[in-house]
C-alpha positions as a Python dict, from the first residue, in 0.01 Angstrom:
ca = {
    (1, 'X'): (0, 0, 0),
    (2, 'X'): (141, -140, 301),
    (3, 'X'): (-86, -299, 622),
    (4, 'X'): (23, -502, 912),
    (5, 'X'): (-124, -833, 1057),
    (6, 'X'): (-36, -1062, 1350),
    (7, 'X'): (34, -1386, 1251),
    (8, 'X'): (-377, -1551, 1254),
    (9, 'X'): (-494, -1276, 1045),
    (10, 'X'): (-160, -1331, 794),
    (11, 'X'): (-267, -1720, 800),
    (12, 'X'): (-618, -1679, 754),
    (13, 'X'): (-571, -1405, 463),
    (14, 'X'): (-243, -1562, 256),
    (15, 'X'): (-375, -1985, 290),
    (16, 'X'): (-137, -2168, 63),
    (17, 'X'): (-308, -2474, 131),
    (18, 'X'): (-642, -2400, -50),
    (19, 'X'): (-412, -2240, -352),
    (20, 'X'): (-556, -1878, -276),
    (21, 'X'): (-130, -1766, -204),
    (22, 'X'): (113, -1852, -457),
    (23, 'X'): (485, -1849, -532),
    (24, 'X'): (566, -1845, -845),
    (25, 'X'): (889, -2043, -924),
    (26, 'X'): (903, -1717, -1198),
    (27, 'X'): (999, -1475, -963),
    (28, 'X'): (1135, -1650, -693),
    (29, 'X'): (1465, -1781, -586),
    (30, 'X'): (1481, -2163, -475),
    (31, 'X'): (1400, -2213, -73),
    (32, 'X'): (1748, -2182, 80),
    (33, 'X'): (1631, -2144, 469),
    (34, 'X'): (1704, -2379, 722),
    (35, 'X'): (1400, -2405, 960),
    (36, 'X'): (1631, -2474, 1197),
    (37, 'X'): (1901, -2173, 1177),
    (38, 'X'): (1750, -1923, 970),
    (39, 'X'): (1383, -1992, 998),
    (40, 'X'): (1441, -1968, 1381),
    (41, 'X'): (1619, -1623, 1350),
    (42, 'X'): (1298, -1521, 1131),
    (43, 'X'): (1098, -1640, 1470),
    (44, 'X'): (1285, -1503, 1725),
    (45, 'X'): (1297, -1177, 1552),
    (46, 'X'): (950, -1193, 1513),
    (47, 'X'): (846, -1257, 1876),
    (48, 'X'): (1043, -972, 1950),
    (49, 'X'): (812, -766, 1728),
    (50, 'X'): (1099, -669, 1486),
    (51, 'X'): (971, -826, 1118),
    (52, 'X'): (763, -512, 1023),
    (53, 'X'): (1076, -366, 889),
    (54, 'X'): (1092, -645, 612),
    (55, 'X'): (785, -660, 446),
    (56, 'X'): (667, -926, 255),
    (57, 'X'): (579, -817, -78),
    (58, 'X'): (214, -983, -270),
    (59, 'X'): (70, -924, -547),
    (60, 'X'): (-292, -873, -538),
    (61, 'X'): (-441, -1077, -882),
    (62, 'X'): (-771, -885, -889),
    (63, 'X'): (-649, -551, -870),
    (64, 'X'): (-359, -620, -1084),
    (65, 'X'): (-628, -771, -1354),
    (66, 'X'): (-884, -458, -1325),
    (67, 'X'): (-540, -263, -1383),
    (68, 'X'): (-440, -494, -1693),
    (69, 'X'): (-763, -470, -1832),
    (70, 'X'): (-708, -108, -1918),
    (71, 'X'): (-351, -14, -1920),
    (72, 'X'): (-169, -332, -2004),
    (73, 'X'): (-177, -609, -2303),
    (74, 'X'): (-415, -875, -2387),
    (75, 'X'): (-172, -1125, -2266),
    (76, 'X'): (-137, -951, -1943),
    (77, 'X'): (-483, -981, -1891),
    (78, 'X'): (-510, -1349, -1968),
    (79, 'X'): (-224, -1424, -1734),
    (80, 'X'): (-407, -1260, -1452),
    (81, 'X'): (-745, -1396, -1563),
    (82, 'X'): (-596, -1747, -1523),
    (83, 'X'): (-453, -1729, -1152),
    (84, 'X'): (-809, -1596, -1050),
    (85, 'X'): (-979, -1898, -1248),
    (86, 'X'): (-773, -2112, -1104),
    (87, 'X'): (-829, -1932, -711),
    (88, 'X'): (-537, -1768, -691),
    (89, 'X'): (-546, -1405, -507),
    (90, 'X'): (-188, -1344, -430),
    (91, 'X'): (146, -1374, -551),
    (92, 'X'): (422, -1383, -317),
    (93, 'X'): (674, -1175, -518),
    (94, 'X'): (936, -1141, -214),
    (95, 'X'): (929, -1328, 103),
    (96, 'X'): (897, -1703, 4),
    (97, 'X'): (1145, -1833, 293),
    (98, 'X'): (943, -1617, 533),
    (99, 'X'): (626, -1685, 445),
    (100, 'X'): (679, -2069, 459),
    (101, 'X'): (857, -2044, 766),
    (102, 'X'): (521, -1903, 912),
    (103, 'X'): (358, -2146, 789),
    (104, 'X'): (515, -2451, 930),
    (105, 'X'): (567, -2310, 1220),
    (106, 'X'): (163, -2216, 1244),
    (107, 'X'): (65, -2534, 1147),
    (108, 'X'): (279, -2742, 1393),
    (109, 'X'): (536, -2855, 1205),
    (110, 'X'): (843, -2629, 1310),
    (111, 'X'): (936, -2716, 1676),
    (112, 'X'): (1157, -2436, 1821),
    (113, 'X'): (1413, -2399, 2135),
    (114, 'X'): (1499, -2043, 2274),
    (115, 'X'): (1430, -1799, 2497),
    (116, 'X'): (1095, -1601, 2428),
    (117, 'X'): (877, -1318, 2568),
    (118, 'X'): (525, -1388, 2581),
    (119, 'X'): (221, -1123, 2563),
    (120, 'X'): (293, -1007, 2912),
    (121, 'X'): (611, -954, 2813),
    (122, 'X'): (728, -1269, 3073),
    (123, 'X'): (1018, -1435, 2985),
    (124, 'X'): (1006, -1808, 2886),
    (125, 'X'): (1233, -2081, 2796),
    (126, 'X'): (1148, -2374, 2583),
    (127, 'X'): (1331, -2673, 2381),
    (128, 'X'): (1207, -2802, 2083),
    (129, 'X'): (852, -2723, 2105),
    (130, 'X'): (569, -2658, 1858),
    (131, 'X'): (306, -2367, 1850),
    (132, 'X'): (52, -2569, 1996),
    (133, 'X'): (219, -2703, 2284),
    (134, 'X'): (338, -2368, 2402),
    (135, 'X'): (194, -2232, 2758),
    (136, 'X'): (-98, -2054, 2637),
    (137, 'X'): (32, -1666, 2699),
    (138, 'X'): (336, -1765, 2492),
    (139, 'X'): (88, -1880, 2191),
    (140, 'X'): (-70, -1543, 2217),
    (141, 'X'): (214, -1346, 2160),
    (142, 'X'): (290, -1567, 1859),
    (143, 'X'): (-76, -1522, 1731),
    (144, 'X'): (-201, -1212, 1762),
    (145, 'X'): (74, -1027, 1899),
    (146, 'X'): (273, -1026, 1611),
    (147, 'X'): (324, -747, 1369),
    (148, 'X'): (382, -899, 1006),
    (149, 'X'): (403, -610, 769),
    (150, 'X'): (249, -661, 356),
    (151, 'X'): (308, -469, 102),
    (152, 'X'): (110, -499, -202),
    (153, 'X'): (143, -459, -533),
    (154, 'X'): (-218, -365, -725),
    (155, 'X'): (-126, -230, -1083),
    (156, 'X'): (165, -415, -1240),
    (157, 'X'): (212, -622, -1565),
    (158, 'X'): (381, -891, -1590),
    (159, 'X'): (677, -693, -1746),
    (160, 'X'): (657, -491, -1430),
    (161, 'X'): (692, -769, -1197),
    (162, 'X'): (987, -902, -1369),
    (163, 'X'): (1169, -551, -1306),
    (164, 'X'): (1043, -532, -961),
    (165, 'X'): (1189, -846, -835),
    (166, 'X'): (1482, -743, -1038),
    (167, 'X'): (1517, -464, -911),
    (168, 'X'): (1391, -542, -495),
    (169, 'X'): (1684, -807, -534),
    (170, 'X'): (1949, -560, -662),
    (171, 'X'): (2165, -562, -374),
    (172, 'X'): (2161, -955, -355),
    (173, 'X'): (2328, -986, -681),
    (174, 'X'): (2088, -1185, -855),
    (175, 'X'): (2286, -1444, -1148),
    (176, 'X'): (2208, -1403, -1496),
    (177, 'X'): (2014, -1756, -1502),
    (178, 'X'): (1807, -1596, -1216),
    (179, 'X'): (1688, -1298, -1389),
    (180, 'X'): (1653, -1526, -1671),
    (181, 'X'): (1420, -1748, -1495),
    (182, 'X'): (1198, -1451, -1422),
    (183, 'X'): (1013, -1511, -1724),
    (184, 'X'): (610, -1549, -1712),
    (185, 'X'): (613, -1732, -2035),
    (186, 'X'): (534, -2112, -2172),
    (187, 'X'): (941, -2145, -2240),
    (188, 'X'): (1021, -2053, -1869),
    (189, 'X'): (756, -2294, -1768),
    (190, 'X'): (859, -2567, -2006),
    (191, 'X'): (1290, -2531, -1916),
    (192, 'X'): (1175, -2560, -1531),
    (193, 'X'): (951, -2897, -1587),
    (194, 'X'): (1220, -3033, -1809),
    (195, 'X'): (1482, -2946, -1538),
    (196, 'X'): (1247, -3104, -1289),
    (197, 'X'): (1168, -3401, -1485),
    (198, 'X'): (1550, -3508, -1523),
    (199, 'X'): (1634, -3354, -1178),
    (200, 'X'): (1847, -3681, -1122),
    (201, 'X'): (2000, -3696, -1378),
    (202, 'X'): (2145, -3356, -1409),
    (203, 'X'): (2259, -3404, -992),
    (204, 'X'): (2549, -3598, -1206),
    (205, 'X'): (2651, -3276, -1353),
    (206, 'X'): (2659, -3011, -1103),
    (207, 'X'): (2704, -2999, -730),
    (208, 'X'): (2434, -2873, -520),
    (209, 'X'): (2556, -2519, -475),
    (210, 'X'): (2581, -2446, -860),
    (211, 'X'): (2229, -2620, -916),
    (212, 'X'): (2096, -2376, -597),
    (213, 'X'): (2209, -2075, -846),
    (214, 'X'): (1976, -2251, -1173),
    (215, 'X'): (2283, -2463, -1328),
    (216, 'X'): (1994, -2687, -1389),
    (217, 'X'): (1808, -2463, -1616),
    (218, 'X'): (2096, -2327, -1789),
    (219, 'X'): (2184, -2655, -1893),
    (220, 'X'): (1874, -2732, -2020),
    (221, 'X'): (1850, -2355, -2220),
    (222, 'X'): (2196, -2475, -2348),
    (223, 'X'): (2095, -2826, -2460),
    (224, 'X'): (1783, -2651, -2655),
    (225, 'X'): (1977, -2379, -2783),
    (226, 'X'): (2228, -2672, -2924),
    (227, 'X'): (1969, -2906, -3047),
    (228, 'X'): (1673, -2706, -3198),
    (229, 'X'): (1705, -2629, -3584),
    (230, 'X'): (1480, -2373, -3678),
    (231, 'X'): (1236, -2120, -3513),
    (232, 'X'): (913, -1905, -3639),
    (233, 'X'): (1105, -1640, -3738),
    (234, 'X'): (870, -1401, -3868),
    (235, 'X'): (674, -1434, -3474),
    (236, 'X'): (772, -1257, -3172),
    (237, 'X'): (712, -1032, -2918),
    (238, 'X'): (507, -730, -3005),
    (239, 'X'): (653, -757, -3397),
    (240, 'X'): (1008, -663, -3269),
    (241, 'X'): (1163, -957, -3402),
    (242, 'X'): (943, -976, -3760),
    (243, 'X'): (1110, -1088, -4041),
    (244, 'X'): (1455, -1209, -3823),
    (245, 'X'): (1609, -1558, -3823),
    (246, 'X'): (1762, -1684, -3548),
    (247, 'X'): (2089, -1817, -3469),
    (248, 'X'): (2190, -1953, -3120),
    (249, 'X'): (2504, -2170, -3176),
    (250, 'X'): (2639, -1993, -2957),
    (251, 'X'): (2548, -2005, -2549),
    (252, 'X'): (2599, -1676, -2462),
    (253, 'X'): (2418, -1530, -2211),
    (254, 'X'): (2310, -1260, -2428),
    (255, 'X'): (2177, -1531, -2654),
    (256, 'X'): (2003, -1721, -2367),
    (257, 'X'): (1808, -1382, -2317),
    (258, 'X'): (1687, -1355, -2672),
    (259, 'X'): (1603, -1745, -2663),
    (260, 'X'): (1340, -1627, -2349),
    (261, 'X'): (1249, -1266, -2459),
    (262, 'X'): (1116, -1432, -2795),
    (263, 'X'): (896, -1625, -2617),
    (264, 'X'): (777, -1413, -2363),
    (265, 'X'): (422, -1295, -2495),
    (266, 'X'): (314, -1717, -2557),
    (267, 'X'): (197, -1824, -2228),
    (268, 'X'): (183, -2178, -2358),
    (269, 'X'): (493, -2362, -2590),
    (270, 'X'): (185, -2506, -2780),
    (271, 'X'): (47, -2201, -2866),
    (272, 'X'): (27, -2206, -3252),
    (273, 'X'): (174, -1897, -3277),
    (274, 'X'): (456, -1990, -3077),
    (275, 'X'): (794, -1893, -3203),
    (276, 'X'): (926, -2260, -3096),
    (277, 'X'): (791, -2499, -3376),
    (278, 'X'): (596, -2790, -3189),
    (279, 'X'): (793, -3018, -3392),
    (280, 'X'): (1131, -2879, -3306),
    (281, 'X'): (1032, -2942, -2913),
    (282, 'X'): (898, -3294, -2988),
    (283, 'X'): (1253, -3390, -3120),
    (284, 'X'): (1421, -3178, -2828),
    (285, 'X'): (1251, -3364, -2579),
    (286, 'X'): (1343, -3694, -2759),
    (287, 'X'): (1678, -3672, -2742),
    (288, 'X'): (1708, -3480, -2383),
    (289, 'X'): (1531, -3826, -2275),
    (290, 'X'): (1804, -4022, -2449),
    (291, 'X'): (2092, -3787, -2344),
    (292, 'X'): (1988, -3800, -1957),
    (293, 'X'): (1909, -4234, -1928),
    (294, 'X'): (2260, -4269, -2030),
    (295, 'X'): (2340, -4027, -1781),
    (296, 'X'): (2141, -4252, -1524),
    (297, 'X'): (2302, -4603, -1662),
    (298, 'X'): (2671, -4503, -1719),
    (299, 'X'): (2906, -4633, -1450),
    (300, 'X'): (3201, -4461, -1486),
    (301, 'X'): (3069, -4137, -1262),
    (302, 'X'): (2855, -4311, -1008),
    (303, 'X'): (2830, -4003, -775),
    (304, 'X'): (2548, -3796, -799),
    (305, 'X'): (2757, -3495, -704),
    (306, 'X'): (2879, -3315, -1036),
    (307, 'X'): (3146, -3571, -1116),
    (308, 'X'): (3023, -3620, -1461),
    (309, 'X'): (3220, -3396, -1674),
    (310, 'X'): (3073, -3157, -1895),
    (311, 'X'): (3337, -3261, -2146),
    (312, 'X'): (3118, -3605, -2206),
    (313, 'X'): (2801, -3473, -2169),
    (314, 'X'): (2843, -3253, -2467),
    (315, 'X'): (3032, -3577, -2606),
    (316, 'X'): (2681, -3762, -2527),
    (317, 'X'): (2470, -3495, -2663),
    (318, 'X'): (2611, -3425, -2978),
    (319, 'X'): (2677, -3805, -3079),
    (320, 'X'): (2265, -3883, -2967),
    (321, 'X'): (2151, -3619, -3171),
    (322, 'X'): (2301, -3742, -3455),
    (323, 'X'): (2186, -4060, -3370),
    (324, 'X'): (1859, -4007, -3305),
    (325, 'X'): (1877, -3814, -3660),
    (326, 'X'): (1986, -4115, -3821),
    (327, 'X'): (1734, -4374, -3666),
    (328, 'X'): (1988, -4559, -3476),
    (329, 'X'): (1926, -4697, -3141),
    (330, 'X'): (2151, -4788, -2799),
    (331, 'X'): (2096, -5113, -2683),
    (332, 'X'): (2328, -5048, -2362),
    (333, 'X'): (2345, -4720, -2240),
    (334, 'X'): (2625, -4811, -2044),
    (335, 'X'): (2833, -4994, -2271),
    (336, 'X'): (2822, -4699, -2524),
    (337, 'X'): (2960, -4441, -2250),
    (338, 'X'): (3229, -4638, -2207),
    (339, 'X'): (3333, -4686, -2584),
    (340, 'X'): (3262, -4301, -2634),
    (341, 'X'): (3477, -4202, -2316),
    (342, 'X'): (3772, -4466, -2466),
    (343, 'X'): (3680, -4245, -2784),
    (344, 'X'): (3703, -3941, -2663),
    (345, 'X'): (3973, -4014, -2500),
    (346, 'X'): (4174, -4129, -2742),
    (347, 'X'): (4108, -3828, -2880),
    (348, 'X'): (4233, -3587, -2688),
    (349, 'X'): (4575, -3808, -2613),
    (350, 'X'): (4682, -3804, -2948),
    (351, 'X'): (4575, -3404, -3025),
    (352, 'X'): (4764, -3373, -2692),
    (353, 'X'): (5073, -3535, -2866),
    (354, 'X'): (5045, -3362, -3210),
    (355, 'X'): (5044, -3017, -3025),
    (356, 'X'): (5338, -3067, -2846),
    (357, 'X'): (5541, -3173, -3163),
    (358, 'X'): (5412, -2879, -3350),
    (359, 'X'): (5483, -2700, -3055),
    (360, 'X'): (5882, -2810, -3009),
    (361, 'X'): (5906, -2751, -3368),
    (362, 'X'): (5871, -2409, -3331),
    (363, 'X'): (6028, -2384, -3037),
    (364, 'X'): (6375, -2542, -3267),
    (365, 'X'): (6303, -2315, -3557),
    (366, 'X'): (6113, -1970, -3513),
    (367, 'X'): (6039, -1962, -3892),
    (368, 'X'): (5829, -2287, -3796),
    (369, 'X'): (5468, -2156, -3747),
    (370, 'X'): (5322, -2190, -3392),
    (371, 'X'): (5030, -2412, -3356),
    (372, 'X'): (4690, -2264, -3247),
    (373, 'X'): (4581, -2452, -2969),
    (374, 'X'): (4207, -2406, -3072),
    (375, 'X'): (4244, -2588, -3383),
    (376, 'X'): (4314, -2973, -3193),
    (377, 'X'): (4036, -3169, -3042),
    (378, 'X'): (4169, -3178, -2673),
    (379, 'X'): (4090, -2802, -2644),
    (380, 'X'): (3769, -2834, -2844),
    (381, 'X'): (3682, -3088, -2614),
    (382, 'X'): (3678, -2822, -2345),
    (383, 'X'): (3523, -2481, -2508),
    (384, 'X'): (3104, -2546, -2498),
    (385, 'X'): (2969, -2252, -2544),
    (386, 'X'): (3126, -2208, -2934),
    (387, 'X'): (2902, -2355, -3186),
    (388, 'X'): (3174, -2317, -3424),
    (389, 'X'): (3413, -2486, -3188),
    (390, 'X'): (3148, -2752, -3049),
    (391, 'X'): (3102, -2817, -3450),
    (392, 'X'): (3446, -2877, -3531),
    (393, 'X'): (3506, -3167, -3247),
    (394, 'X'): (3165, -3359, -3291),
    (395, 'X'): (3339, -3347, -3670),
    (396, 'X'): (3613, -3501, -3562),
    (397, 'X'): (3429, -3718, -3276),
    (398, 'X'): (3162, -3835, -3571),
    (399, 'X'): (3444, -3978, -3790),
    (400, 'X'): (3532, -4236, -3489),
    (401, 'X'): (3174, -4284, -3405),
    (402, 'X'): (3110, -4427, -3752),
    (403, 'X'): (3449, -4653, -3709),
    (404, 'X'): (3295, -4849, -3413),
    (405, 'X'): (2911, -4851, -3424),
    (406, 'X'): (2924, -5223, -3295),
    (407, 'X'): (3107, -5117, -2989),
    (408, 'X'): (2875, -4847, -2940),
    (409, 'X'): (2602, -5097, -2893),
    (410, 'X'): (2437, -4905, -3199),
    (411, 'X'): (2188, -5028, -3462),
    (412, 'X'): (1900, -4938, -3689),
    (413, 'X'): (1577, -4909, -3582),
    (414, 'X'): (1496, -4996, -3961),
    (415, 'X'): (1651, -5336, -3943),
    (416, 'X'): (1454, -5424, -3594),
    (417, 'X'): (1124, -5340, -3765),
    (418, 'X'): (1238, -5571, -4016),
    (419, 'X'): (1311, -5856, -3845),
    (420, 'X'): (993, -5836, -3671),
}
């Protein structure tokens, strides 16, 4: 169903303020708009009466509930029946940009500069001014001589929405992580607060443009995949996955789908019936604590720009977990970055050397097998997504580790509890 409003009755109808209009991070993509460039465009089109063409698309909560009730799953229905509890009406499932431009710009706190037509169709020129301050015919065509268009969607699960914003965003070429993230589930909820949570931290591994496209929550979905041991294998979505165990070493993105989809019908991660133990996510968010404050103290990448090489933070991650397996504690962050970057370094400068001898070896005598690159730690060093390949360095990497435990500012929590 589609109906049109000028801009008080869209205000009045879809208030974010008292929680009634929602976007849910689920199926939207992060706010990319600049008031001031594209928010304006949105504005100026708008006061030219040509927005009615792009309509914002909402999902109306009551209807889609009555809907659930009969047609749809019990977990449908509770996911409905908690929005309304909790006062939502609407879900914005296309149009967050828009809508927010509206919004600030309705509540005084976009000011605007251009050229403008006001209900009399009159031309009028203003810089930098908000709605409020506008000559009063101007104001009018802004408020109710505007023509926002809606259309709603009133019978759709939560399997449908996915698709639909999937789908609506087609021709945008929505990521893998993105379509990922469209998951109404405790896991998507719990990757986004975790991402949130260590937001700083992760700014050291990726730029802004690659965390605008979810780098954030992939490397969280990677960091779980890596760290957690064991699942509820016989659980899972409607019974598909009964009776499976899981295995997701590797970070493909085929394998970062199945992580989500087995999660998808447990609106909460501390559902008992969840297929992520509660344990297993206790001891994940242990060490993703651990793993990001040395992120924060080390001071050998001091920009918060993506200078921080993946190479050491699977260096870092591997080494705490084992670690934190071992009840050993870091009593400088940054001193044991350094000593695992001299490490790791070290490392990869003598596999470095060893290749290219077995290399000009063969090169002097063909009978001489070549040397596989993917068997020497500098190339391991560089190949993440592998657990077979992340396995083999940390191997390697562990056998050093144990060789300077001092340096690494390490030591037993044991002996601490001891002494005290």
């Amino acid at each position: 169903m589609f109906k049109n409003f000028n801009l008080e009755e869209f205000m009045k109808t879809f208030n974010a303020d008292d929680n009634t209009t929602v976007s849910p991070p689920e199926v939207q993509r992060r706010l990319a708009w600049d008031p001031r460039k594209q928010g304006q465009c949105y504005l100026n089109t708008m006061n030219r009466n040509g927005i009615w063409c792009s309509p914002i698309i909402m999902v109306d909560v009551r209807k889609c509930l009555d809907h659930c009730k009969v047609h749809e799953t019990a977990v449908d229905v509770e996911w409905y029946q908690k929005l309304l509890e909790d006062g939502t009406l609407y879900l914005i499932l296309d149009g967050q940009n828009r809508t927010g431009t509206l919004e600030k710009f309705y509540n005084n706190e976009l000011a605007i500069t251009g050229n403008w037509l006001d209900q009399d169709e009159e031309p009028v020129e203003r810089i930098n001014v908000f709605l409020k301050d506008m000559p009063q015919r101007l104001q009018d065509r802004f408020r109710t001589g505007s023509n926002i268009t809606v259309a709603y969607i009133e019978n759709a699960s939560r399997m449908q929405l996915r698709q639909e914003f999937i789908d609506y965003n087609s021709g945008l070429a929505l990521n893998r992580m993105e379509k990922r993230d469209c998951s109404f589930s405790g896991i998507g909820h719990w990757v986004r607060d975790q991402s949130k949570q260590h937001k700083e931290q992760i700014q050291r591994l990726f730029n802004k443009n690659k965390i605008n496209r979810m780098a954030d929550l992939e490397w969280i979905i990677h960091m779980a995949m890596h760290l957690m041991r064991s699942y509820e294998s016989n659980l899972g979505r409607s019974g598909k996955y009964n009776g499976r165990k899981y295995n997701f070493a590797d970070l493909t993105d085929h394998n970062m789908d199945e992580w989500y989809n087995i999660g998808f019908d447990y609106l909460s991660i501390n559902d008992p019936s969840s297929p992520y133990p509660h344990a297993e996510m206790a001891r994940l968010e242990k060490i993703l604590g651990i793993v990001h404050t040395i992120f924060e103290k080390q001071k050998k990448y001091l920009t918060r720009s993506g200078a921080l090489p993946l190479q050491m933070a699977w260096a870092t991650v591997m080494t705490v977990e084992w670690l934190y397996d071992h009840d050993y504690m870091i009593r400088d962050e940054s001193a044991f970055f350094d000593k695992l970057y001299s490490i790791d370094k070290a490392l990869c400068g003598k596999a470095e050397v060893s290749f290219g001898n077995e290399m000009q070896k063969h090169a002097q005598n063909n009978s001489y097998p070549e040397p596989s690159k993917s068997q020497y730690y500098h190339y391991q060093a560089n190949v993440h997504k592998s657990g077979l390949t992340r396995q083999k360095r940390f191997d390697k990497l562990l056998v050093e580790v144990k060789k300077n435990l001092n340096s690494l500012t390490l030591r037993k929590k044991w002996n601490l509890d001891k002494a005290a």
